[in-house]
C-alpha positions in Angstrom: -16.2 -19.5 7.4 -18.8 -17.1 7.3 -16.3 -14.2 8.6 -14.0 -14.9 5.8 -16.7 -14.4 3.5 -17.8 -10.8 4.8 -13.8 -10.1 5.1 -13.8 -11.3 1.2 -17.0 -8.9 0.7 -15.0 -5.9 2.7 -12.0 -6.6 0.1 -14.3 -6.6 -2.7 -15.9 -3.2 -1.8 -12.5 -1.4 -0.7 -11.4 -2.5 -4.6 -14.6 -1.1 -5.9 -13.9 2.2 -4.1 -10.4 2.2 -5.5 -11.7 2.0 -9.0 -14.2 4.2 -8.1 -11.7 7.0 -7.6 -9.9 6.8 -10.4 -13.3 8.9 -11.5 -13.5 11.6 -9.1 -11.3 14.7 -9.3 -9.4 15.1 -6.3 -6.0 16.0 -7.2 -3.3 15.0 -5.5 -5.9 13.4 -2.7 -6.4 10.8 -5.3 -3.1 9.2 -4.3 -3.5 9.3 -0.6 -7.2 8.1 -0.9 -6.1 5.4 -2.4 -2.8 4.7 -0.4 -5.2 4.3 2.4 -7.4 1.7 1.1 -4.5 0.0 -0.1 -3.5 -0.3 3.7 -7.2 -1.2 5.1 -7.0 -3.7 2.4 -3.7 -5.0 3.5 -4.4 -4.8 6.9 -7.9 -7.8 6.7 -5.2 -9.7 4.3 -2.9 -9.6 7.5 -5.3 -10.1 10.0 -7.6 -12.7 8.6 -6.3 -14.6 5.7 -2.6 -14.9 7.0 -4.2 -15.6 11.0 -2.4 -13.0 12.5 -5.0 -12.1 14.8 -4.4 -15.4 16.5 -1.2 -16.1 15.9 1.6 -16.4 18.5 3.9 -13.9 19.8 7.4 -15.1 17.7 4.9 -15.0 14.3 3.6 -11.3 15.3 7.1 -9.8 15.7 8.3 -11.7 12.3 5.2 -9.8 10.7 6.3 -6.5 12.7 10.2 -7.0 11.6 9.0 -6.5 7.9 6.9 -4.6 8.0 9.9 -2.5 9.5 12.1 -3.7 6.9 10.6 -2.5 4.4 9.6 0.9 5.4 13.5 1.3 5.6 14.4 0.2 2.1 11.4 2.8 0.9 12.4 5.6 3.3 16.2 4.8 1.8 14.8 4.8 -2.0 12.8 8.2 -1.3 16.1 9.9 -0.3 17.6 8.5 -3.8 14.6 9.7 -5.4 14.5 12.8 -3.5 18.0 14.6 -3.7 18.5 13.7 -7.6 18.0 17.0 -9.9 15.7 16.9 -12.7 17.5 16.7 -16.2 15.5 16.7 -19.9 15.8 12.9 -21.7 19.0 13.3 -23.5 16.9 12.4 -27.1 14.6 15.6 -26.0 17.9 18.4 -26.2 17.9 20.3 -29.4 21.1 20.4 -31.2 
């Protein structure tokens, strides 16, 4: 019990430092700062809360499988994003 309360703790600091660096001025290292986080964060969720640390082989792969799965449909939704041309909002032309 005790080590899902310093886990809880860790969670509550790692949102503290993403609030924290909504304040600092990095640029565009703002996003991947907090990208990261997002993943520690999502990593002691995995691991502690949801048991996968202890959990059997079958359950691992399951967790692996989505993980995969959904790194395709946002690799597939980058390319979308990526090849379409910027346009102005058709209420923003001049006539």
């Amino acid at each position: 019990m005790m080590r899902l309360a310093l886990v809880w703790l860790a969670l509550l600091a790692l949102l503290a430092a993403t609030a924290a660096s909504s304040f600092v001025p990095l640029g565009g290292w703002n996003s991947a700062l907090n990208l990261a986080i997002a993943a520690v964060k999502a990593l002691l969720v995995a691991l502690f809360f949801m048991h996968l640390s202890s959990a059997g082989a079958l359950l691992r792969l399951a967790a692996v499988a989505a993980l995969l799965w959904l790194a395709l449909l946002f690799g597939l939704s980058w390319t979308d994003y990526g090849t379409r041309g910027t346009s102005p909002a058709p209420w923003a032309l001049r006539r």
